[in-house]
C-alpha positions in Angstrom: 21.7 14.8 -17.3 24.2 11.9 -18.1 23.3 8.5 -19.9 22.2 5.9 -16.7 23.0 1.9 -16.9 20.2 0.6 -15.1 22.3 -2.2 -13.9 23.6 -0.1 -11.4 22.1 1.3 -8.5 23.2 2.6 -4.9 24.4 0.4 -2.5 24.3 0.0 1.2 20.6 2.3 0.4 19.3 2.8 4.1 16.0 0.8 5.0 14.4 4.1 5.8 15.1 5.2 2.1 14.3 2.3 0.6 10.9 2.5 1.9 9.6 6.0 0.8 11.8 5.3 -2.5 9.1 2.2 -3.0 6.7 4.5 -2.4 7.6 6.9 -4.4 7.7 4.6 -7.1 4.7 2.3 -6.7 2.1 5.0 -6.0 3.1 8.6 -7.4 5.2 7.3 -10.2 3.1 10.2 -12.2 4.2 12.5 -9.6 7.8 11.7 -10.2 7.1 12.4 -14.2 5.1 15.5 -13.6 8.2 16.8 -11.5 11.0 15.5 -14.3 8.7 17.4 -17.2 7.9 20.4 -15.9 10.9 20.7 -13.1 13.6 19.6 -14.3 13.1 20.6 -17.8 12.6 17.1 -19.4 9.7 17.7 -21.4 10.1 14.8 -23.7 10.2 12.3 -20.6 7.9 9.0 -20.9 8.6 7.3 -17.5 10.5 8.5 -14.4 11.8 6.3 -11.5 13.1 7.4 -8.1 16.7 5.5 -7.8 18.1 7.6 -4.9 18.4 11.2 -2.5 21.1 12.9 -0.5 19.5 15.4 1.8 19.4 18.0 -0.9 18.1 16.4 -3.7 16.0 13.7 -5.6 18.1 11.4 -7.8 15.8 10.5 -10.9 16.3 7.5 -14.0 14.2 9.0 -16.6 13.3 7.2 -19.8 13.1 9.3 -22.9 11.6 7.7 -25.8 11.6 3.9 -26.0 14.7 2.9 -24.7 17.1 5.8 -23.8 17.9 6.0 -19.8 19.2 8.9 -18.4 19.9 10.3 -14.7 18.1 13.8 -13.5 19.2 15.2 -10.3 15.9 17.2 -8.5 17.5 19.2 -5.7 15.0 19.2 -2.9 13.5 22.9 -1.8 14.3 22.3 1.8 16.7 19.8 3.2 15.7 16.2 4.5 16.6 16.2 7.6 15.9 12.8 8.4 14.5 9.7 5.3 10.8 10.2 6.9 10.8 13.4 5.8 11.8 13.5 1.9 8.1 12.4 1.0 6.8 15.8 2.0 9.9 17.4 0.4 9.2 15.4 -2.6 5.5 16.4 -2.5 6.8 20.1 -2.7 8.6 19.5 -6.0 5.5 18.3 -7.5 3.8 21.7 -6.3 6.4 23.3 -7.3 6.0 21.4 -11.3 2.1 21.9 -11.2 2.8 25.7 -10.8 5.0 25.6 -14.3 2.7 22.6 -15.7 0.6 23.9 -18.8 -3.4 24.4 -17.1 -4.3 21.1 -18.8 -2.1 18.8 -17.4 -3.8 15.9 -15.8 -3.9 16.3 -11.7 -1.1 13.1 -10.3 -2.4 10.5 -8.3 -0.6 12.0 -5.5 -2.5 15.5 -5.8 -6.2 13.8 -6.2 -5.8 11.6 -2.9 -4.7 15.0 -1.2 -8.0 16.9 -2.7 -10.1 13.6 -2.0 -8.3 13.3 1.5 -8.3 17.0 3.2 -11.6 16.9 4.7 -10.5 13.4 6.0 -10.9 13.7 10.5 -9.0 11.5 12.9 -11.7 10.0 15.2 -10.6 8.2 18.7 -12.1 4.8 19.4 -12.1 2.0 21.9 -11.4 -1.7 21.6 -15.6 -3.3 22.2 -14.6 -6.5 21.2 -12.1 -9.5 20.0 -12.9 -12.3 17.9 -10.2 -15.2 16.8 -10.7 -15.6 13.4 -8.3 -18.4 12.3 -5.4 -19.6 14.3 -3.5 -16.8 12.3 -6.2 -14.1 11.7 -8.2 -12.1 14.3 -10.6 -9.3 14.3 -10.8 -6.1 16.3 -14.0 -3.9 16.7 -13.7 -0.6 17.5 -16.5 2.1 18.6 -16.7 5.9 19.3 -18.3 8.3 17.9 -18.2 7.9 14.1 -20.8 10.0 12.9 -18.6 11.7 10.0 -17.4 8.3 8.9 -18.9 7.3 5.3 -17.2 3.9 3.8 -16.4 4.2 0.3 -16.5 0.2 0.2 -14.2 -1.9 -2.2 -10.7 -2.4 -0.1 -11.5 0.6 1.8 -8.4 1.3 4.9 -8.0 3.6 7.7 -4.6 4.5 9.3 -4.8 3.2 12.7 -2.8 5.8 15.4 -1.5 3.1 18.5 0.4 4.4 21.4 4.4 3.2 22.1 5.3 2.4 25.1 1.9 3.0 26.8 1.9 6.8 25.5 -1.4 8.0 24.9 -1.2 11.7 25.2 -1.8 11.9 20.9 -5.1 11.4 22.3 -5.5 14.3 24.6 -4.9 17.2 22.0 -6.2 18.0 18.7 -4.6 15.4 16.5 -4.2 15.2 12.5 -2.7 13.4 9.9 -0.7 16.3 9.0 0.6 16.9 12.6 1.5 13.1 12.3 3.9 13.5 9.5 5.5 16.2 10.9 6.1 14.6 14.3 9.7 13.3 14.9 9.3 9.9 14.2 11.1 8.6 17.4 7.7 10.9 19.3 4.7 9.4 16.9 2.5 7.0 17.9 2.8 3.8 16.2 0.8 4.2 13.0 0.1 2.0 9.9 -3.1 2.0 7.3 -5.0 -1.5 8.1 -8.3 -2.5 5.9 -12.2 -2.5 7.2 -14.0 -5.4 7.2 -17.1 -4.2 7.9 -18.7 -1.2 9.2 -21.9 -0.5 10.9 -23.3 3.1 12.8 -19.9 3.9 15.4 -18.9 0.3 14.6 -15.6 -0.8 12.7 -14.3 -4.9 12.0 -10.5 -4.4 11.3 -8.5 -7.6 10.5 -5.1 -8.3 11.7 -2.5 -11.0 10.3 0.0 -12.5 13.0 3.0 -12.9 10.4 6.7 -12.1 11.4 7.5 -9.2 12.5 4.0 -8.6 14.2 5.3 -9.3 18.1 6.5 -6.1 18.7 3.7 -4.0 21.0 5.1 -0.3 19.4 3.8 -1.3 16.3 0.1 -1.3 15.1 -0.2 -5.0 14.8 2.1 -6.0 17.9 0.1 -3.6 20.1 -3.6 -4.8 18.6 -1.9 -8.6 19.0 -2.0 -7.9 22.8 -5.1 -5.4 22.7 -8.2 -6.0 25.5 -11.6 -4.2 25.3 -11.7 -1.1 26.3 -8.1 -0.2 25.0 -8.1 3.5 23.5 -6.4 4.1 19.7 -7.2 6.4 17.0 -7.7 6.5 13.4 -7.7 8.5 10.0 -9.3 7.7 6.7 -11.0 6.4 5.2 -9.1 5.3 1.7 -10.1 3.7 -0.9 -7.5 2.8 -4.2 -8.9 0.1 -6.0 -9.3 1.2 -9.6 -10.2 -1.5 -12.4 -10.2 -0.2 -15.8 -14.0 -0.1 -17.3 -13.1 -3.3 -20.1 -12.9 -5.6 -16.7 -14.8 -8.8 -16.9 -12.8 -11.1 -14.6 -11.5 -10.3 -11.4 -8.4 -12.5 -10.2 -7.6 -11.7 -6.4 -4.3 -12.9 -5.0 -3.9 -12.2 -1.4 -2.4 -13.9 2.1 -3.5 -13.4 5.3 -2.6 -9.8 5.5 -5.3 -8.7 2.6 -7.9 -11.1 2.7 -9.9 -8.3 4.1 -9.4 -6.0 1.3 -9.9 -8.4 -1.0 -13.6 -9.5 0.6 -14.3 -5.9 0.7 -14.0 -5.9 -3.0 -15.9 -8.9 -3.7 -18.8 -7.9 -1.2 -18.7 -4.2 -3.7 -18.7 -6.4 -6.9 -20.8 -9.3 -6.2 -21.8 -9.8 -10.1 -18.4 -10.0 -11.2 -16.7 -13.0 -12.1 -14.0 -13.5 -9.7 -11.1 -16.0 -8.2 -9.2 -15.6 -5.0 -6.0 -17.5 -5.0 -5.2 -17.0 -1.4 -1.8 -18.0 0.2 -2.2 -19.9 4.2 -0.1 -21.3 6.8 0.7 -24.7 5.9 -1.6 -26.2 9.4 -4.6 -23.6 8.3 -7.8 -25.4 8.7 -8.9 -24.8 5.0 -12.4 -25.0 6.0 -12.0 -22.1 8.6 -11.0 -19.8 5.4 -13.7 -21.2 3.1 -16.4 -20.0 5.2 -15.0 -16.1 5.2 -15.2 -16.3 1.4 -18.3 -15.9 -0.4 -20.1 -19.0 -2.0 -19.6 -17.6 -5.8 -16.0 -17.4 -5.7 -13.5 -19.9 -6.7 -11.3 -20.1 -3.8 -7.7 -21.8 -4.3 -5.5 -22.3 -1.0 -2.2 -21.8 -1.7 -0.6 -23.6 1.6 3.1 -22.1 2.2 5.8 -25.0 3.0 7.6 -22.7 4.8 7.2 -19.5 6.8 9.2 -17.2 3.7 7.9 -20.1 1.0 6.8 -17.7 -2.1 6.6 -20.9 -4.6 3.9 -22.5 -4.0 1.5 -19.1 -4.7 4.2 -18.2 -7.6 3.9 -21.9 -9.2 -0.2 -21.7 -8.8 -0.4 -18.1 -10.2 1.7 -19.4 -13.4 -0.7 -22.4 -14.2 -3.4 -20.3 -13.8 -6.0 -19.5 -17.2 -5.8 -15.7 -17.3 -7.2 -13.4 -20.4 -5.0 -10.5 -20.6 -8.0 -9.2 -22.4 -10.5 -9.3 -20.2 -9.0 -9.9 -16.7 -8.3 -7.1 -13.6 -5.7 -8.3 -10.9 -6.0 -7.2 -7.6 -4.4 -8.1 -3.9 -1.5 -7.5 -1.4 1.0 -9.3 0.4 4.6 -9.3 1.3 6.5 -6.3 -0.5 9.2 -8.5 -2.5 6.3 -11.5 -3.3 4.2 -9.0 -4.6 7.1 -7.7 -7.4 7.5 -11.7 -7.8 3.9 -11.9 -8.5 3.6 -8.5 -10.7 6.6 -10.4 -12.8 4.5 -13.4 -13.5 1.5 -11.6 -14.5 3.3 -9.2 -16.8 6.3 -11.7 -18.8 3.7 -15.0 -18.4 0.3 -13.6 -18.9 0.8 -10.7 -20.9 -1.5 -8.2 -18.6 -0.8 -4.6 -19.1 0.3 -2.5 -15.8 -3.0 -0.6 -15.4 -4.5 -4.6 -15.3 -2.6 -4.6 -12.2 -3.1 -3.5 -8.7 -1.1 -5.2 -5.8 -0.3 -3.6 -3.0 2.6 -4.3 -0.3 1.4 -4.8 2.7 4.2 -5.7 5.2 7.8 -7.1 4.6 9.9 -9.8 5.9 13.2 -8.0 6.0 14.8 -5.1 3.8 13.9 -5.3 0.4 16.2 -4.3 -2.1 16.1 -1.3 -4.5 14.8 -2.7 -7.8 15.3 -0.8 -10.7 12.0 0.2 -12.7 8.8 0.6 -12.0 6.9 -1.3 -9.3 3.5 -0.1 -8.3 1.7 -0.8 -4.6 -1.1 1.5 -5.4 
């Protein structure tokens, strides 16, 4: 191990990397410290952060104590042959740490999803019906035979399975998540986890935001953008990761377009609690359009964007706003680098601990950059 100035991190980090490294650190950051403690030897380790990887190994900022930084090199147990695949190399590691780990060492958030997630099918659906929404918001119903499906509620998602370039043969053979990830990625079907509005006996709502980036028909949204009835797809799940700690009284919700959804989803599961939605729009949304998809009860602030990449206005409203670090749960989603934005206000304005808050990233404008530290997605 060597001494690590945080100031410093790779440059010219590949897209692809970047991703699962966000990943990596937003969702299994207890993953990451299981593997450091119990794989790499570090067992006085507090916090762990994925900074970088080669093909043969997991480049690790650990912090020891309250301050102390220092760098931990995990070599992978297989090489990476390609960026998609070092989340299933880095999955082995933490196997590989549970199997030294003493028998009463907490299971990872990673590990639990996978025990709550095995007997998850993929089912094949149909496109029954389109409905526009707002001018920037439509829903999709799907229908098939759903007769395993149980919705756990809150901001529950499947992974929606779409075919590029007009593919569908995924369709014609038995099909899983796990033969997804191991699929070369230039030879999956476009895939991406989207939330569920509502669902009813074979019957799924699934909301779509038209932001940039969405055109493209070999992705989930471009292809659902253009979709007609009777258009086949597929799907996985469901999941389910909203988790507020048990001293919640408040709920604030900050969302755009993209997690409205969720967020009603979460409202519809907690309809006594006390909650605001401060919910970021086009600047020409028709605020009365999105008033009427939000319950009565709620206090609903539009936060109208001045441009199409305008982060103030939300960032400016969220710092005003009365919150009781006390008392108060934060949930939402957005774009990746406005979420971080937003996570920075709540946690250097407001003073809300991290477990207080769960945003989630759910599309980006460009490449993000690799931040230093901890940034979760859940």
């Amino acid at each position: 191990m060597q001494t690590l100035d945080p100031t410093k991190t790779q440059e010219k980090t590949p897209p692809a990397l970047v991703r699962v490294l966000e990943r990596l650190n937003g969702e299994f950051s207890d993953s990451l410290l299981l593997i450091v403690r119990y794989g790499c030897g570090v067992s006085e380790a507090t916090d762990a952060f994925a900074v970088g990887a080669t093909p043969e190994r997991l480049e690790l900022a650990v912090r020891v104590g309250a301050s102390t930084l220092v760098r931990c090199d995990a070599p992978l147990l297989s090489i990476a042959p390609r960026w998609q695949a070092l989340e299933n190399e880095v999955l082995r590691l933490v196997f590989a740490a549970r199997d030294r780990a003493p028998q009463d060492y907490p299971l990872t958030r990673w590990e639990s999803q996978l025990a709550r997630t095995q007997a998850l099918r993929v089912n094949t659906a149909r496109v029954a019906a389109r409905q526009q929404l707002t001018e920037r918001l439509f829903q999709l119903t799907l229908t098939g035979d759903f007769s395993t499906f149980r919705s756990p509620g809150f901001d529950a998602a499947v992974y929606l399975y779409t075919p590029r370039n007009g593919d569908l043969s995924f369709l014609n053979r038995p099909f899983s998540m796990a033969d997804y990830r191991e699929m070369a990625v230039d030879q999956r079907p476009a895939g991406g986890y989207f939330s569920i509005r509502n669902a009813r006996p074979n019957e799924l709502d699934i909301w779509f935001a038209v932001h940039p980036g969405t055109a493209d028909p070999n992705t989930v949204s471009g292809w659902a953008r253009h979709a007609e009835v009777g258009d086949a797809l597929a799907f996985w799940g469901p999941r389910s990761a909203f988790s507020a700690p048990e001293i919640t009284e408040q709920l604030l919700l900050i969302a755009d377009e993209s997690a409205l959804a969720a967020c009603l989803g979460v409202l519809r599961s907690l309809p006594d609690l006390p909650s605001r939605l401060l919910l970021q729009c086009a600047a020409d949304a028709e605020p009365g359009q999105l008033r009427a998809l939000v319950p009565a009860p709620v206090r609903l602030t539009l936060c109208p964007r001045a441009a199409a990449d305008d982060e103030d206005a939300l960032l400016d409203r969220l710092a005003i706003q009365a919150v009781d670090p006390a008392t108060t749960f934060v949930f939402g989603g957005g774009e990746a680098a406005q979420m971080a934005a937003l996570r920075r206000v709540l946690t250097q304005i407001h003073g809300l601990a991290d477990a207080q808050i769960q945003l989630q990233s759910y599309w980006r404008r460009g490449p993000v950059g690799l931040r230093f530290g901890k940034q979760r997605t859940d």
